[in-house]
BAMI-406110 format. One record per residue (C-alpha): x, y, z; residue number from 1. Coordinates in Angstrom, 3 decimals. Layout:
! residues N
R, u, v, w, vokol
R, X, Y, Z, NUM
...
This chain:
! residues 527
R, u, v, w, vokol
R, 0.000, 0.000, 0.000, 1
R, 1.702, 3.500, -0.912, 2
R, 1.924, 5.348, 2.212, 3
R, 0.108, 8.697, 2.246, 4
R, 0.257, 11.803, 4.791, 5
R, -2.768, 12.335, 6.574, 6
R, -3.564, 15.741, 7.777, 7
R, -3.693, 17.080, 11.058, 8
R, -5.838, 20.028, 10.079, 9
R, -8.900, 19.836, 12.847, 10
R, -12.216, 19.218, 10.467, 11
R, -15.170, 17.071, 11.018, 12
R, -15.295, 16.543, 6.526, 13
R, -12.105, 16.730, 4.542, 14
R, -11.848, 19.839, 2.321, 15
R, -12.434, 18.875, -1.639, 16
R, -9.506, 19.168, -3.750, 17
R, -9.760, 22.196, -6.634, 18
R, -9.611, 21.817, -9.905, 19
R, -6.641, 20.651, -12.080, 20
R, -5.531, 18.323, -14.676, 21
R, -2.755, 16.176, -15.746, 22
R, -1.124, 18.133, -18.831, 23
R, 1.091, 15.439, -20.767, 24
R, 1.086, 12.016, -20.268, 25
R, 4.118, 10.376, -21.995, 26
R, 3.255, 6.699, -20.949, 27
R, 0.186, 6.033, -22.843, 28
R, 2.428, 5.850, -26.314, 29
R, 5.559, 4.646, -24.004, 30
R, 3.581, 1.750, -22.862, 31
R, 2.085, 1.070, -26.035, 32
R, 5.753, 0.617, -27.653, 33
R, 6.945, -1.507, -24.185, 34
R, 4.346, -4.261, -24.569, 35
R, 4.814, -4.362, -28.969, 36
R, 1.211, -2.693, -30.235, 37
R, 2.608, 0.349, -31.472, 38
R, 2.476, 0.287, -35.621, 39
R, 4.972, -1.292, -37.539, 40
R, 7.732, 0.317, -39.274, 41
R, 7.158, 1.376, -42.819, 42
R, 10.317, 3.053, -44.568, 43
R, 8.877, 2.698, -48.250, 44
R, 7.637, 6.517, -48.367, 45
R, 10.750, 7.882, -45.918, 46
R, 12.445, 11.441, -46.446, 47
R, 16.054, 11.413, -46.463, 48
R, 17.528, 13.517, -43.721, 49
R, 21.255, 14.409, -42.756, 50
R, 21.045, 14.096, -39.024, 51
R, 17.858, 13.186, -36.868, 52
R, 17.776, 14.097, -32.998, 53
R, 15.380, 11.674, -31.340, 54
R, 14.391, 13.640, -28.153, 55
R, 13.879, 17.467, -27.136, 56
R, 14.709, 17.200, -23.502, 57
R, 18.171, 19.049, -22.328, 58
R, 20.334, 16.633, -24.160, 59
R, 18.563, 16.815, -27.343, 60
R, 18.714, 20.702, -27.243, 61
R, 22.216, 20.988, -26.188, 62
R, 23.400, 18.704, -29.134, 63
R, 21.080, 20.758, -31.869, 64
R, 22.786, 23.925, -30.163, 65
R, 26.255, 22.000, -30.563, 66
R, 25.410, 21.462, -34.077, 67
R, 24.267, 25.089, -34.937, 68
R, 27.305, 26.279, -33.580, 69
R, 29.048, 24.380, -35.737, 70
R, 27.570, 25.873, -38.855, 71
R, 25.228, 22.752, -39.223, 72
R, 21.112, 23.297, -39.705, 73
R, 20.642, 20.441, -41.507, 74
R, 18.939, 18.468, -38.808, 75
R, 15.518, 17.497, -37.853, 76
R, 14.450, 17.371, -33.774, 77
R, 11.924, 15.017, -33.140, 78
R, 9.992, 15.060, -29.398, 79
R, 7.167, 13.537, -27.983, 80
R, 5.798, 16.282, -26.398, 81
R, 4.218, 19.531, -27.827, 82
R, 6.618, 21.395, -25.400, 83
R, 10.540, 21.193, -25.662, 84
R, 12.937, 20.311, -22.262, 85
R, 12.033, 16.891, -20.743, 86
R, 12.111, 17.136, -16.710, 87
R, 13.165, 20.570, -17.019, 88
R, 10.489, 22.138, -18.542, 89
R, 7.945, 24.859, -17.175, 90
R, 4.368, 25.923, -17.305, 91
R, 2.323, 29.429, -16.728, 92
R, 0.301, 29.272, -14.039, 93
R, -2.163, 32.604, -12.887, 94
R, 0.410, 33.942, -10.566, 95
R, 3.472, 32.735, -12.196, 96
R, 5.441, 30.499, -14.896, 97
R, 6.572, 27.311, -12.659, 98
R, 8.624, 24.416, -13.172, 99
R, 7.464, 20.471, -13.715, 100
R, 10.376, 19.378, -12.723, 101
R, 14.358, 20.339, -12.621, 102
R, 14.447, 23.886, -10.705, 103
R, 18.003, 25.121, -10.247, 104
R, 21.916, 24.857, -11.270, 105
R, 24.523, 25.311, -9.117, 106
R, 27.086, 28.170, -10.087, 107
R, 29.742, 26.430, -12.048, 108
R, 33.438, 26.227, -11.566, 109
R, 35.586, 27.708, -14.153, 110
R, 36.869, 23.773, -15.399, 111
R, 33.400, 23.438, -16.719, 112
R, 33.593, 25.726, -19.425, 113
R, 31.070, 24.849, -21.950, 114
R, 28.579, 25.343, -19.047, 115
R, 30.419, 28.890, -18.013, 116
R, 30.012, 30.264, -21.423, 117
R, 26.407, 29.169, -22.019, 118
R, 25.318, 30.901, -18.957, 119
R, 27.268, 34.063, -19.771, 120
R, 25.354, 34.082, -22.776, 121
R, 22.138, 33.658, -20.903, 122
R, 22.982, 36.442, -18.771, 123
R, 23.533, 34.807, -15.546, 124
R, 27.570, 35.271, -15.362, 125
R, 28.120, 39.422, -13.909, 126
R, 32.034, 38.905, -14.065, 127
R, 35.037, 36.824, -13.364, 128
R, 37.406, 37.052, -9.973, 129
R, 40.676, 37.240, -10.047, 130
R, 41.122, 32.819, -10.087, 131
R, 38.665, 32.998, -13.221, 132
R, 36.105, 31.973, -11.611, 133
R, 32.467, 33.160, -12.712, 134
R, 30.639, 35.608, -10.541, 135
R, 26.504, 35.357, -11.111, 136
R, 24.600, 38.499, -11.478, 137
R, 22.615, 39.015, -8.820, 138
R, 19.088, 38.814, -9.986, 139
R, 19.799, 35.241, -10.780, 140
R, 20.958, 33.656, -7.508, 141
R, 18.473, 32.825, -5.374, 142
R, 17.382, 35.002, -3.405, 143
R, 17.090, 34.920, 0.452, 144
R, 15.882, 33.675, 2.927, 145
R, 16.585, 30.261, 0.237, 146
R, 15.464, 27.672, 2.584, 147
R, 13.667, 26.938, 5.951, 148
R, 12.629, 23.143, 7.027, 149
R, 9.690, 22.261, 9.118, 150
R, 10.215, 20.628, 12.337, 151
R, 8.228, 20.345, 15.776, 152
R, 5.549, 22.347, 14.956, 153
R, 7.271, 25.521, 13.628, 154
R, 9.515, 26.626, 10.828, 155
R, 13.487, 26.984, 11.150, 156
R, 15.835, 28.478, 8.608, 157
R, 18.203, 26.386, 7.172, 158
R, 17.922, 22.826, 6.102, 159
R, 19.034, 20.902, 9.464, 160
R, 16.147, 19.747, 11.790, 161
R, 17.623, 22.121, 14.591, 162
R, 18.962, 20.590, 17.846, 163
R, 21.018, 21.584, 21.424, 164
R, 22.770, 18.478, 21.473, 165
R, 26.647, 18.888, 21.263, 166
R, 27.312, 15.338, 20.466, 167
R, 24.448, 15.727, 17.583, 168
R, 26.654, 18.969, 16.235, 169
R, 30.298, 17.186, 16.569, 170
R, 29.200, 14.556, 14.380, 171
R, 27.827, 16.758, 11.716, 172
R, 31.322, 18.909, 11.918, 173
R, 33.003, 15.179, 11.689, 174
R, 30.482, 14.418, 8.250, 175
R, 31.228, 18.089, 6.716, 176
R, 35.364, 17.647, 7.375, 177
R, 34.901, 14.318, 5.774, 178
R, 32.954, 16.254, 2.724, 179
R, 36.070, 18.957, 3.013, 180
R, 38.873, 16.183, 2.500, 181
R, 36.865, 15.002, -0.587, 182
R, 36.433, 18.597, -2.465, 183
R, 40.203, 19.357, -2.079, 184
R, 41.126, 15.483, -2.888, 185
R, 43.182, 15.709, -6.725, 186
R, 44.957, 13.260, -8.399, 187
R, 48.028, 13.329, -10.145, 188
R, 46.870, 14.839, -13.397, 189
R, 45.082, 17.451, -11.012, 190
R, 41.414, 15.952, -11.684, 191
R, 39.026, 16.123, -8.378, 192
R, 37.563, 13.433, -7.026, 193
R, 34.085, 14.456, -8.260, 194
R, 33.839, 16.811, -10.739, 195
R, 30.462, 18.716, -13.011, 196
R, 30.255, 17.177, -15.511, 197
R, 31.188, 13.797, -14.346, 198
R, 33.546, 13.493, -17.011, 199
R, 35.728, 15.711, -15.213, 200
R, 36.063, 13.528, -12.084, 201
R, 39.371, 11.106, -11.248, 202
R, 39.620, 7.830, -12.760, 203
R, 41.448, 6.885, -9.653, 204
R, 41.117, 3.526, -8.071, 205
R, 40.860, 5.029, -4.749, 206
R, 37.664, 7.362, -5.889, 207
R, 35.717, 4.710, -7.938, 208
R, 35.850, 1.815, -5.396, 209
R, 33.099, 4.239, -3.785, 210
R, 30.826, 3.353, -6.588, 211
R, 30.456, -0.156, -5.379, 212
R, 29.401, 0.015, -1.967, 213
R, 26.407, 1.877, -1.158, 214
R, 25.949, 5.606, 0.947, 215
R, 24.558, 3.712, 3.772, 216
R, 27.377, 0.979, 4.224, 217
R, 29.743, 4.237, 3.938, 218
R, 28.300, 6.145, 6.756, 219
R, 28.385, 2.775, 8.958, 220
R, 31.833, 2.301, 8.210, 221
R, 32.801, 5.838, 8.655, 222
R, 30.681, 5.520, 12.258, 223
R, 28.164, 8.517, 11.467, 224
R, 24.684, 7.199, 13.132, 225
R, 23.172, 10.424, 14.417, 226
R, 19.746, 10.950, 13.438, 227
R, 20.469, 14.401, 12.038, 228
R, 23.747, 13.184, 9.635, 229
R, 21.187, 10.366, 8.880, 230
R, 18.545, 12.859, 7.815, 231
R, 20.566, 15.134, 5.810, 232
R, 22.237, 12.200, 3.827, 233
R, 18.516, 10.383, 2.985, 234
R, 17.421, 13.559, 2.394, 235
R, 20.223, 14.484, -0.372, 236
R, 19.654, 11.441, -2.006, 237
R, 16.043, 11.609, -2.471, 238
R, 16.290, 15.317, -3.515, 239
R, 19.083, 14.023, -6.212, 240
R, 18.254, 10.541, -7.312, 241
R, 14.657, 9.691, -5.710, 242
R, 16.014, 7.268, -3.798, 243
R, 17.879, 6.292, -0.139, 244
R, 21.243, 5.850, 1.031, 245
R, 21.111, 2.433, 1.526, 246
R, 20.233, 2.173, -3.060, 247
R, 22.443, 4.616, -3.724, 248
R, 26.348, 4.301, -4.514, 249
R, 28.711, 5.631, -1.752, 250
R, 30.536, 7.859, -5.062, 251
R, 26.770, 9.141, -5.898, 252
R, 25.725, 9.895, -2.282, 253
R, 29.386, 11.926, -1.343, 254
R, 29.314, 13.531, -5.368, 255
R, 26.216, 15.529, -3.946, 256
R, 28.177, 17.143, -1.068, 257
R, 31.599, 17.496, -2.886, 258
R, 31.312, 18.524, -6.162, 259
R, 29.512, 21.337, -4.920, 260
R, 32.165, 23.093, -2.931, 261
R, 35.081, 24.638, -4.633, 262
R, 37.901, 24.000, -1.971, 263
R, 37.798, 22.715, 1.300, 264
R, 35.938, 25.379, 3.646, 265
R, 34.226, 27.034, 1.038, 266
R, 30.389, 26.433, 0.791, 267
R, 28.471, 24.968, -1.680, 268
R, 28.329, 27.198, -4.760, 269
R, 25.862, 29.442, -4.943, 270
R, 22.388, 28.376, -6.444, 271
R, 21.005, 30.132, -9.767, 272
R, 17.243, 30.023, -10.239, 273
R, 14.194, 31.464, -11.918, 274
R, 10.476, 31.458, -11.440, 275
R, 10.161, 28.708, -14.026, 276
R, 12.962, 26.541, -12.785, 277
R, 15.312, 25.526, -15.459, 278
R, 12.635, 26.363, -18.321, 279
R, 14.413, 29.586, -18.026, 280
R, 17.486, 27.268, -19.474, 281
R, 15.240, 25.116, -22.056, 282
R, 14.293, 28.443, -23.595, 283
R, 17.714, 29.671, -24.108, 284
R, 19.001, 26.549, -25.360, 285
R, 15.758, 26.376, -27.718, 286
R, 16.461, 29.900, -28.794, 287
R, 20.164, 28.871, -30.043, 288
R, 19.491, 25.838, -31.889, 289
R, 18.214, 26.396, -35.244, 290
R, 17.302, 23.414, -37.175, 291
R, 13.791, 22.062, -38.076, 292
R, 11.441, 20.403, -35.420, 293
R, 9.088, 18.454, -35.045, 294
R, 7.100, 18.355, -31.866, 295
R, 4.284, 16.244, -30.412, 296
R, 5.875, 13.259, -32.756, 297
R, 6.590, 10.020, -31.151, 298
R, 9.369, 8.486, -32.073, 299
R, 8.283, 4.239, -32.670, 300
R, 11.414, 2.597, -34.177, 301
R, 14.938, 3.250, -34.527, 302
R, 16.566, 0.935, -37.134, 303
R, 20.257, 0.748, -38.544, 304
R, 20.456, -0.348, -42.054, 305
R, 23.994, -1.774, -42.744, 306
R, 23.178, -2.284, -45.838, 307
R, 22.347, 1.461, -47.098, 308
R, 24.892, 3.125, -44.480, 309
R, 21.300, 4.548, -43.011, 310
R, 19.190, 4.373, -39.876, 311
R, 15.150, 4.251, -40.330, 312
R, 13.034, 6.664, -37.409, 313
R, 9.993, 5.913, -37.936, 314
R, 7.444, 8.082, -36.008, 315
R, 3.466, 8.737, -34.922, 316
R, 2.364, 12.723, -35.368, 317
R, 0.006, 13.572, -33.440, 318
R, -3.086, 13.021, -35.136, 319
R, -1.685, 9.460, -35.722, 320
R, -0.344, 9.546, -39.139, 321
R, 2.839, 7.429, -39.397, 322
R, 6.238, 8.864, -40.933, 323
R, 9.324, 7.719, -41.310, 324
R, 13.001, 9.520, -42.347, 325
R, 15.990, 7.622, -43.193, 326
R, 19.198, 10.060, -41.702, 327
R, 22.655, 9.281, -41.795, 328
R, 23.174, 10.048, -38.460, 329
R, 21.173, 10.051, -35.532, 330
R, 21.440, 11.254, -31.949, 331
R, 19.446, 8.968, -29.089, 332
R, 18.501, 11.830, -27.003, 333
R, 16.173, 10.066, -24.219, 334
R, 17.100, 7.696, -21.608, 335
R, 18.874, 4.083, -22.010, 336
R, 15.101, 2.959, -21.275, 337
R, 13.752, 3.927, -24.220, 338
R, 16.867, 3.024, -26.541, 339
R, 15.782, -1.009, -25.170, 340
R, 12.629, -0.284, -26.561, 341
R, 13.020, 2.268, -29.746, 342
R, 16.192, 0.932, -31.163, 343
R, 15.415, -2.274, -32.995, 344
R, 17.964, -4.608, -32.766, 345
R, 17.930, -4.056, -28.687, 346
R, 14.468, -5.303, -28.854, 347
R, 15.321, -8.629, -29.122, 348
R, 19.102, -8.365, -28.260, 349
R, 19.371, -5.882, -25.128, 350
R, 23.318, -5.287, -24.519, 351
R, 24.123, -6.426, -21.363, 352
R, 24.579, -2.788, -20.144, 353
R, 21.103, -1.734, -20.162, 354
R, 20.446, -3.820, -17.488, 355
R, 22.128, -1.769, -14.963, 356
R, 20.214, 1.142, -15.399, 357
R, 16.935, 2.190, -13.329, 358
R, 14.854, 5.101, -12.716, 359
R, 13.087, 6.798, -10.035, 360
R, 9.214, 7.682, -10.605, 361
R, 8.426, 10.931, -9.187, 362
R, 4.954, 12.810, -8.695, 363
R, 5.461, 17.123, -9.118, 364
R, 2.225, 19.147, -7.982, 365
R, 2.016, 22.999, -8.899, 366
R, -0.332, 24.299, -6.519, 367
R, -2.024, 27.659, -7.346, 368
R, -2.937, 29.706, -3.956, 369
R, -5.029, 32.504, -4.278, 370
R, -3.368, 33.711, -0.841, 371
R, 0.052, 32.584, 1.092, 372
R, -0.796, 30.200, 3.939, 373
R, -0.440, 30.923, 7.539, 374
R, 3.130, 30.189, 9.020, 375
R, 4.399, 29.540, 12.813, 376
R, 7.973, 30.415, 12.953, 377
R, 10.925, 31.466, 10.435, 378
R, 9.322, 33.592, 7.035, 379
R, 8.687, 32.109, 3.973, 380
R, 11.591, 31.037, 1.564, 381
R, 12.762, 29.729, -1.668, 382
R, 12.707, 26.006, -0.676, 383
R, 10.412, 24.824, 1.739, 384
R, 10.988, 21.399, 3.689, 385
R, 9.311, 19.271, 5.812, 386
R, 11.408, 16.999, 7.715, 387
R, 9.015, 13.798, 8.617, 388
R, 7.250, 14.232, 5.557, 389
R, 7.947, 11.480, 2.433, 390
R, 7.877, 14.638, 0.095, 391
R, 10.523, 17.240, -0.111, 392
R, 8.600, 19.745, 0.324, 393
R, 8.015, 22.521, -1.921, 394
R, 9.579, 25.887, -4.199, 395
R, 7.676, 28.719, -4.153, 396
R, 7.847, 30.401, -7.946, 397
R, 7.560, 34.114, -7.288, 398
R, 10.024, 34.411, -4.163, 399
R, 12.528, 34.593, -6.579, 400
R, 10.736, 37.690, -7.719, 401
R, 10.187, 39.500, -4.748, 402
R, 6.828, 38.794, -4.101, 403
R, 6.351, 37.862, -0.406, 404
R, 2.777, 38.398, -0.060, 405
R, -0.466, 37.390, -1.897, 406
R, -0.999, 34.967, -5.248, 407
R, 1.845, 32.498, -5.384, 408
R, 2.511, 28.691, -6.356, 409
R, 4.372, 26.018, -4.866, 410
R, 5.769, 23.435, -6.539, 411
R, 5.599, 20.186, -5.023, 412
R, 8.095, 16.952, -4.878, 413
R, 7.121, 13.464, -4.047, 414
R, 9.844, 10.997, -5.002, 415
R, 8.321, 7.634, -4.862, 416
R, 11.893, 6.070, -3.109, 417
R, 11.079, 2.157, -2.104, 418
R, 13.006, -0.859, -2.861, 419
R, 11.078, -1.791, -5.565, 420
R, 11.118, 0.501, -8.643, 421
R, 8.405, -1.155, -11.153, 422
R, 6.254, -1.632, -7.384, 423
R, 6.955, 2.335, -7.125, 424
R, 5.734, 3.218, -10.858, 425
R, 2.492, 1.186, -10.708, 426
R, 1.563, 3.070, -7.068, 427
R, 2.543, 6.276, -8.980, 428
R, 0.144, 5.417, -12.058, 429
R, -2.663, 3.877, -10.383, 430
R, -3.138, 7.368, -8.328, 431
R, -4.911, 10.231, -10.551, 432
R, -4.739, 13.848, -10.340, 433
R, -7.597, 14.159, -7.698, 434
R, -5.720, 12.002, -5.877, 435
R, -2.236, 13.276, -5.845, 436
R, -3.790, 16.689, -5.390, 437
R, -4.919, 15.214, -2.063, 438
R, -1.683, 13.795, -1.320, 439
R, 0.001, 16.941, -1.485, 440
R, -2.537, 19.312, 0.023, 441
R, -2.814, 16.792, 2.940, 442
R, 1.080, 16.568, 3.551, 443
R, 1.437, 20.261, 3.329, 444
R, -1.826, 20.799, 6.154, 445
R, 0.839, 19.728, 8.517, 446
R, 2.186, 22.399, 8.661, 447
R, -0.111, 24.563, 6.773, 448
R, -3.692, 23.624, 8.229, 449
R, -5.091, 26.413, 5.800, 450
R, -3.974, 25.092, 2.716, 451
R, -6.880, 23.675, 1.310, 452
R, -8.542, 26.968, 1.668, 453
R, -5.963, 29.037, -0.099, 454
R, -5.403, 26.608, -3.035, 455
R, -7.403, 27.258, -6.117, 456
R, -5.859, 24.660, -8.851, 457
R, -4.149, 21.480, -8.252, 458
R, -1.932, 20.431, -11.345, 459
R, -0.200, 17.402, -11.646, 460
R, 2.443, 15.603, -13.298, 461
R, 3.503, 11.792, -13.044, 462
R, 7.371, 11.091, -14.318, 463
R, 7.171, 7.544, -14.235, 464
R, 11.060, 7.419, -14.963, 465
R, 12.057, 10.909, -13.826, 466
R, 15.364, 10.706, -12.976, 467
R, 18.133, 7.635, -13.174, 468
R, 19.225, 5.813, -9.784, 469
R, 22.821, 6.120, -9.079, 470
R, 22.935, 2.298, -7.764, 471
R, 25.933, 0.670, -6.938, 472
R, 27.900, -0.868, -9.547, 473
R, 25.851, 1.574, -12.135, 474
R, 29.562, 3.016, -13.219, 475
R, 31.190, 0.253, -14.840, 476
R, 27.381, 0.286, -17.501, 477
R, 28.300, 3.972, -18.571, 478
R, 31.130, 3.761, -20.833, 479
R, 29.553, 0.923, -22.866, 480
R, 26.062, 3.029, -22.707, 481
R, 27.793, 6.195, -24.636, 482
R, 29.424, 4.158, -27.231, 483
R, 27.734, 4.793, -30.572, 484
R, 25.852, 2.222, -32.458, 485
R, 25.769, 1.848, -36.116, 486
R, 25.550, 5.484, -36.978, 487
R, 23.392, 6.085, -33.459, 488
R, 24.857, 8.072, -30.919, 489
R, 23.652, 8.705, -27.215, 490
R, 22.879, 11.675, -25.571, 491
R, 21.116, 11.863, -22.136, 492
R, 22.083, 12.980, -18.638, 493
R, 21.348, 9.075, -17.570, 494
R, 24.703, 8.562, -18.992, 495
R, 26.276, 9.680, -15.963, 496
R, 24.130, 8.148, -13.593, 497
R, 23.301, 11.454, -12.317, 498
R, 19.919, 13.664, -13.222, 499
R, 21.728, 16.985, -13.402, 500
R, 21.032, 20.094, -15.717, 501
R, 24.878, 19.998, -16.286, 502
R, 25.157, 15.953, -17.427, 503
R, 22.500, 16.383, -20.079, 504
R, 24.332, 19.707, -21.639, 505
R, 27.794, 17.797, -21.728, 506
R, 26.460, 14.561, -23.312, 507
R, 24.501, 16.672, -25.881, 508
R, 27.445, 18.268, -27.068, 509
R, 30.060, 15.243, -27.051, 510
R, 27.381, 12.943, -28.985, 511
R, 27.135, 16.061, -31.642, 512
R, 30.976, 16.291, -31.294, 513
R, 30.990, 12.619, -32.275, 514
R, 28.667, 13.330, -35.409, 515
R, 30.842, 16.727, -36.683, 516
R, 33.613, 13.795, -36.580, 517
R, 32.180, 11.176, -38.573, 518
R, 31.459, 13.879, -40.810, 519
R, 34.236, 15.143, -41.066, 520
R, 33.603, 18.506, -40.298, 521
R, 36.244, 20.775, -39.481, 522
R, 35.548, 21.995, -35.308, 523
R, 37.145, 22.929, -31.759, 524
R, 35.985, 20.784, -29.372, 525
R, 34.442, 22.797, -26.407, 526
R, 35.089, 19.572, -24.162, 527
């Protein structure tokens, strides 16, 4: 039975959920293709095309940029969806645009310069200091108070479920010295030990053995048991990967307090957000690519052809009509899940690799309130967390903004976290929007009792395989998972076994690296 919050608001009849809807669902066609009904491949009336991207999420986008760049238009996008950027697109709401799903970057280091530059060009770099590191403009960090967690009743700043207890406090200062050794760790050619974009982490022994034991075996051997190191490490991994410590890999689980700090000492780097989450991104990137698309087409079939030097996409518009293009190159833009189902000869055939990979299902609310909610305790932020809650909590779109007072909405996270994934999904799909609405209006009455009353629209949005887990073991999949195919080449953030804004952007533009190659088209590499 999926475990839901029940609400502590004092009522003799539960409040009715408002209105809403469900605005894309991606797994009526997905499924279809999973259990073989979807229509057969016909290549007899198929346009020839140069280059075919097969998915508009970030990766997709960040490869057609790649190839614009480049001087090359002459490709075709293909998505699913009527609206480009995967888990990182947004939606307009009354009081606001709003994100369905990825929210935030970190600042980058200056080693990640493909990233650096793109965000200088979207405005969000002010200057460089003196090391050449990027400085953010202002109206793009977020802006404070960023986060506040609730606990006993009352709101606290910060993310910590507060406490007096020394013994509770020396063990955190033990956990964050542990995280310090780790961000100033390099090896010999000067690589750290975790580095954004993955690729820019060590390849040494002493760093990957962490991907085969999991976070929770790490913090029993490393003797960290106190509730509140406990909490903040299950809570990092479900805000990450949508799953636990003891599922995810001891490299995954330290990656998310490492790679974010620049030395040891320093703090995380700073967070850059917008009202619309990462959509703010998708629309640049969208803005910069400049070849044809094709939206709300569902991609059916991938097939090589050996024979012709070709591979057939063969695809359902909207309306249902069937098409098909025959392109000399094509870039897999969506997840290793859908290549074991699109790409023909892994129909029958899987590789080996694609067995390693899994993804968490996630449910995202945005929650329309006509007025803010009552609050005991520290003011409203950014990020809003409940600590005994099985959400995390929720983003408020127009803090970011300056808008502390009246029309707002909240964006909601439930990461569906137990043991067993497929178990997970079907809980996840046999809810519907009323349902989910309730979930989420019910969990926040904790600790806003008035919720229900200031909520006037309740959209939802189920991401059956929202993000990939970083399971142990999960490393030693990835190389063989980016290797082209027969003229196919893979571009998706599960390639580093990490659901980050950053991993999708890289792979996009080494998979359209890897097609300027084979083309033989003169370029710098920005990697």
């Amino acid at each position: 039975m999926l475990s839901l919050p029940v609400a502590t608001a004092a009522c003799t009849k539960k409040p009715r959920v408002p209105p809403g809807e469900i605005p894309f669902r991606p797994e009526l066609l997905g499924h279809r293709l999973r259990d073989g009904t979807g229509p057969p491949a016909d290549t007899a009336n198929a346009t020839g095309e140069r280059i075919v991207i097969v998915g508009g999420g970030v990766a997709g986008l960040s490869a057609a940029r790649r190839l614009s760049r480049a001087g090359v238009s002459d490709y075709v996008l293909v998505e699913l969806d009527s609206v480009l950027g995967g888990t990182a697109r947004s939606g307009s709401f009354g009081p606001s645009q709003a994100p369905w799903g990825a929210h935030y970057v970190t600042l980058p280091m200056a080693h990640n310069k493909p990233f650096v530059r793109f965000l200088d060009e979207a405005g969000a770099i002010a200057a460089f200091d003196h090391d050449g590191e990027p400085v953010a403009m202002e109206s793009h960090l977020c802006r404070d108070p960023e986060e506040r967690i609730f606990h006993e009743d009352q709101w606290h700043e910060g993310l910590i479920p507060p406490t007096d207890d020394p013994r509770c406090h020396a063990e955190l200062a033990r956990f964050n010295a542990e995280i310090d050794s780790l961000a100033a760790w390099k090896d010999s050619k000067g690589r750290r030990a975790f580095g954004i974009p993955r690729a820019l982490s060590t390849s040494d022994a002493e760093i990957t053995a962490l991907d085969r034991t999991t976070f929770a075996d790490w913090l029993d051997k490393k003797g960290f048991h106190d509730s509140r190191v406990r909490w903040l490490t299950r809570y990092a991994c479900r805000d990450d990967y949508g799953t636990t410590p003891e599922h995810t890999s001891a490299w995954a689980g330290l990656f998310y307090f490492a790679a974010r700090k620049r030395s040891s000492g320093a703090p995380p780097q700073a967070v850059l957000t917008w009202p619309e989450g990462n959509g703010r991104l998708v629309s640049v990137l969208a803005s910069q690519a400049t070849g044809r698309r094709l939206l709300g087409v569902g991609v059916t079939s991938v097939r090589p052809r050996p024979d012709t030097g070709k591979v057939s996409v063969c695809s359902l518009r909207a309306d249902g009509t069937p098409m098909c293009m025959d392109a000399d190159r094509v870039i897999f833009a969506g997840p290793q899940l859908l290549a074991k189902v699109l790409i023909e000869p892994f129909r029958t055939a899987p590789p080996p690799h694609l067995q390693s990979f899994d993804y968490s299902p996630w449910m995202v609310a945005n929650l329309t309130l006509a007025e803010r909610p009552r609050r005991v305790g520290f003011p409203f932020a950014w990020d809003s967390v409940l600590s005994e809650s099985p959400s995390l909590g929720y983003v408020t779109a127009t803090h970011q903004t300056g808008q502390d007072h009246g029309p707002t909405v909240l964006t909601y996270y439930y990461p569906l976290t137990g043991d067993d994934v497929r178990a997970e999904r079907q809980k996840l799909l046999a809810l519907g929007r009323d349902e989910w609405a309730d979930v989420a209006l019910t969990d926040l009455a904790t600790a806003h009792p008035d919720i229900f009353g200031c909520c006037t629209r309740a959209d939802v949005m189920r991401w059956g395989h929202a993000m990939v887990r970083p399971t142990p073991g999960l490393a030693s999949a990835l190389e063989k998972a980016r290797a082209p195919f027969q003229n196919i080449h893979f571009a998706n953030t599960d390639l580093s076994g990490l659901a980050l804004f950053e991993e999708a952007f890289h792979h996009g533009i080494r998979a359209a690296e890897e097609v300027l190659s084979a083309r033989s088209i003169p370029f710098e590499s920005w990697l």
